[in-house]
C-alpha positions, 0 to 999 in steps of 0.5 A: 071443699072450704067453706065461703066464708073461709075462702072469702077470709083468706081472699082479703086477709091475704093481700094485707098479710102480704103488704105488711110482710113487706113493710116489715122488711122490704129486701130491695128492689131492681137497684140491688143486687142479690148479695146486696139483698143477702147481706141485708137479710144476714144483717137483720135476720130475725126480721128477714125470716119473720117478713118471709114466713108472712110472705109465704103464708100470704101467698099461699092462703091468698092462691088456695083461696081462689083455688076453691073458688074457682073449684065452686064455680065448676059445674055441669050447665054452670056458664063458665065451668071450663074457664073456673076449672083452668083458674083452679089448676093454675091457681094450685100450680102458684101454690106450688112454686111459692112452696118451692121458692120460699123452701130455697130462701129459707134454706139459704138465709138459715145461718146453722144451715148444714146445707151453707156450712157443707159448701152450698153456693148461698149466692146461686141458690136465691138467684134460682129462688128468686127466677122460681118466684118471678115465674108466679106473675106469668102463671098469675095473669092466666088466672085472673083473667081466667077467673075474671071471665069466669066471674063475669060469664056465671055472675055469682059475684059483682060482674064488675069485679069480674070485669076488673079481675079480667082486665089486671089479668091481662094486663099482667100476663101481655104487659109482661110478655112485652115488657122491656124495662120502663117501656110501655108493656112494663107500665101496663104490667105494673097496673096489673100486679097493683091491680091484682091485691086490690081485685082480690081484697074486693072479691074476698068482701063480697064473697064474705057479705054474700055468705053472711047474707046467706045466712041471715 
């Protein structure tokens, strides 16, 4: 089991690594196509690579850390146990769908890859990498309403935040399951996915000054 102070670390370290990693390299958005992003990233490749391992770190330490939270929130007579324990499953099966995409992306953006120069469809390979990742934002909402519920039920931390974590949840999870584009379902996910780096930046605050209370 980590240590608060660990988790609470990777919590709100997390969400920072990943906006920098995108501002060092934005690959594009709906308005390109995936050869557009490929050529980009062909033509900045240093950078590309650099912004991808970022990316794929910030994720992976960002979903292992509320993985053991969750993980601490189990616990005979602990209110909420079953719903922590749910979050911590899905939060490790995100972990495990990032390490799958960002292995497709760095394989098809490698320029000496033995797998490009033997014939591999470059193209075809990041479309897949690409569905992969998307399919993060489903398994996302489940857990942070999930761990919401759960926060707000033991009250280990601010009900508050719990509270707020829930909401994005399931904004994320039912805004995308009726998305169609720019309609109404679409703008509710989007309040979601912005709300989920904040929720979880505050989290790995509180659990940080929870920890360094505990210890004065």
């Amino acid at each position: 089991m980590l240590s608060k102070k660990l988790i609470g670390s990777f919590m709100l370290a997390g969400p920072f690594l990943a906006i920098a990693s995108l501002v060092l390299f934005e690959p594009g958005g709906d308005e390109q196509t995936f050869a557009q992003t490929l050529q980009r990233m062909s033509e900045n490749y240093a950078i590309a690579s650099i912004s991808m391992v970022l990316f794929f770190v910030a994720i992976m330490i960002i979903f292992i850390g509320i993985h053991y939270l969750a993980r601490s929130m189990q616990g005979e007579n602990k209110p909420g146990s079953d719903l922590a324990g749910l979050a911590s499953i899905f939060a490790l099966l995100i972990a495990g769908i990032a390490m799958v995409s960002s292995g497709l992306e760095l394989t098809v953006t490698e320029r000496e890859s033995s797998w490009v120069t033997s014939g591999g469809d470059v193209l075809s390979a990041y479309a897949i990498s690409e569905a992969i990742f998307r399919g993060i934002f489903v398994f996302n909402g489940i857990v942070m309403l999930l761990l919401g519920l759960a926060i707000v039920k033991q009250k280990n931390l601010s009900p508050i935040v719990g509270g707020f974590f829930a909401f994005f949840g399931a904004c994320v999870l039912f805004g995308g399951m009726f998305s169609s584009g720019d309609n109404w379902a679409g703008m509710i996910w989007f309040i979601g996915f912005l709300g989920f780096p904040l929720m979880t930046a505050a989290t790995g605050f509180l659990i940080l000054w929870s920890a360094r209370k505990s210890t004065s």
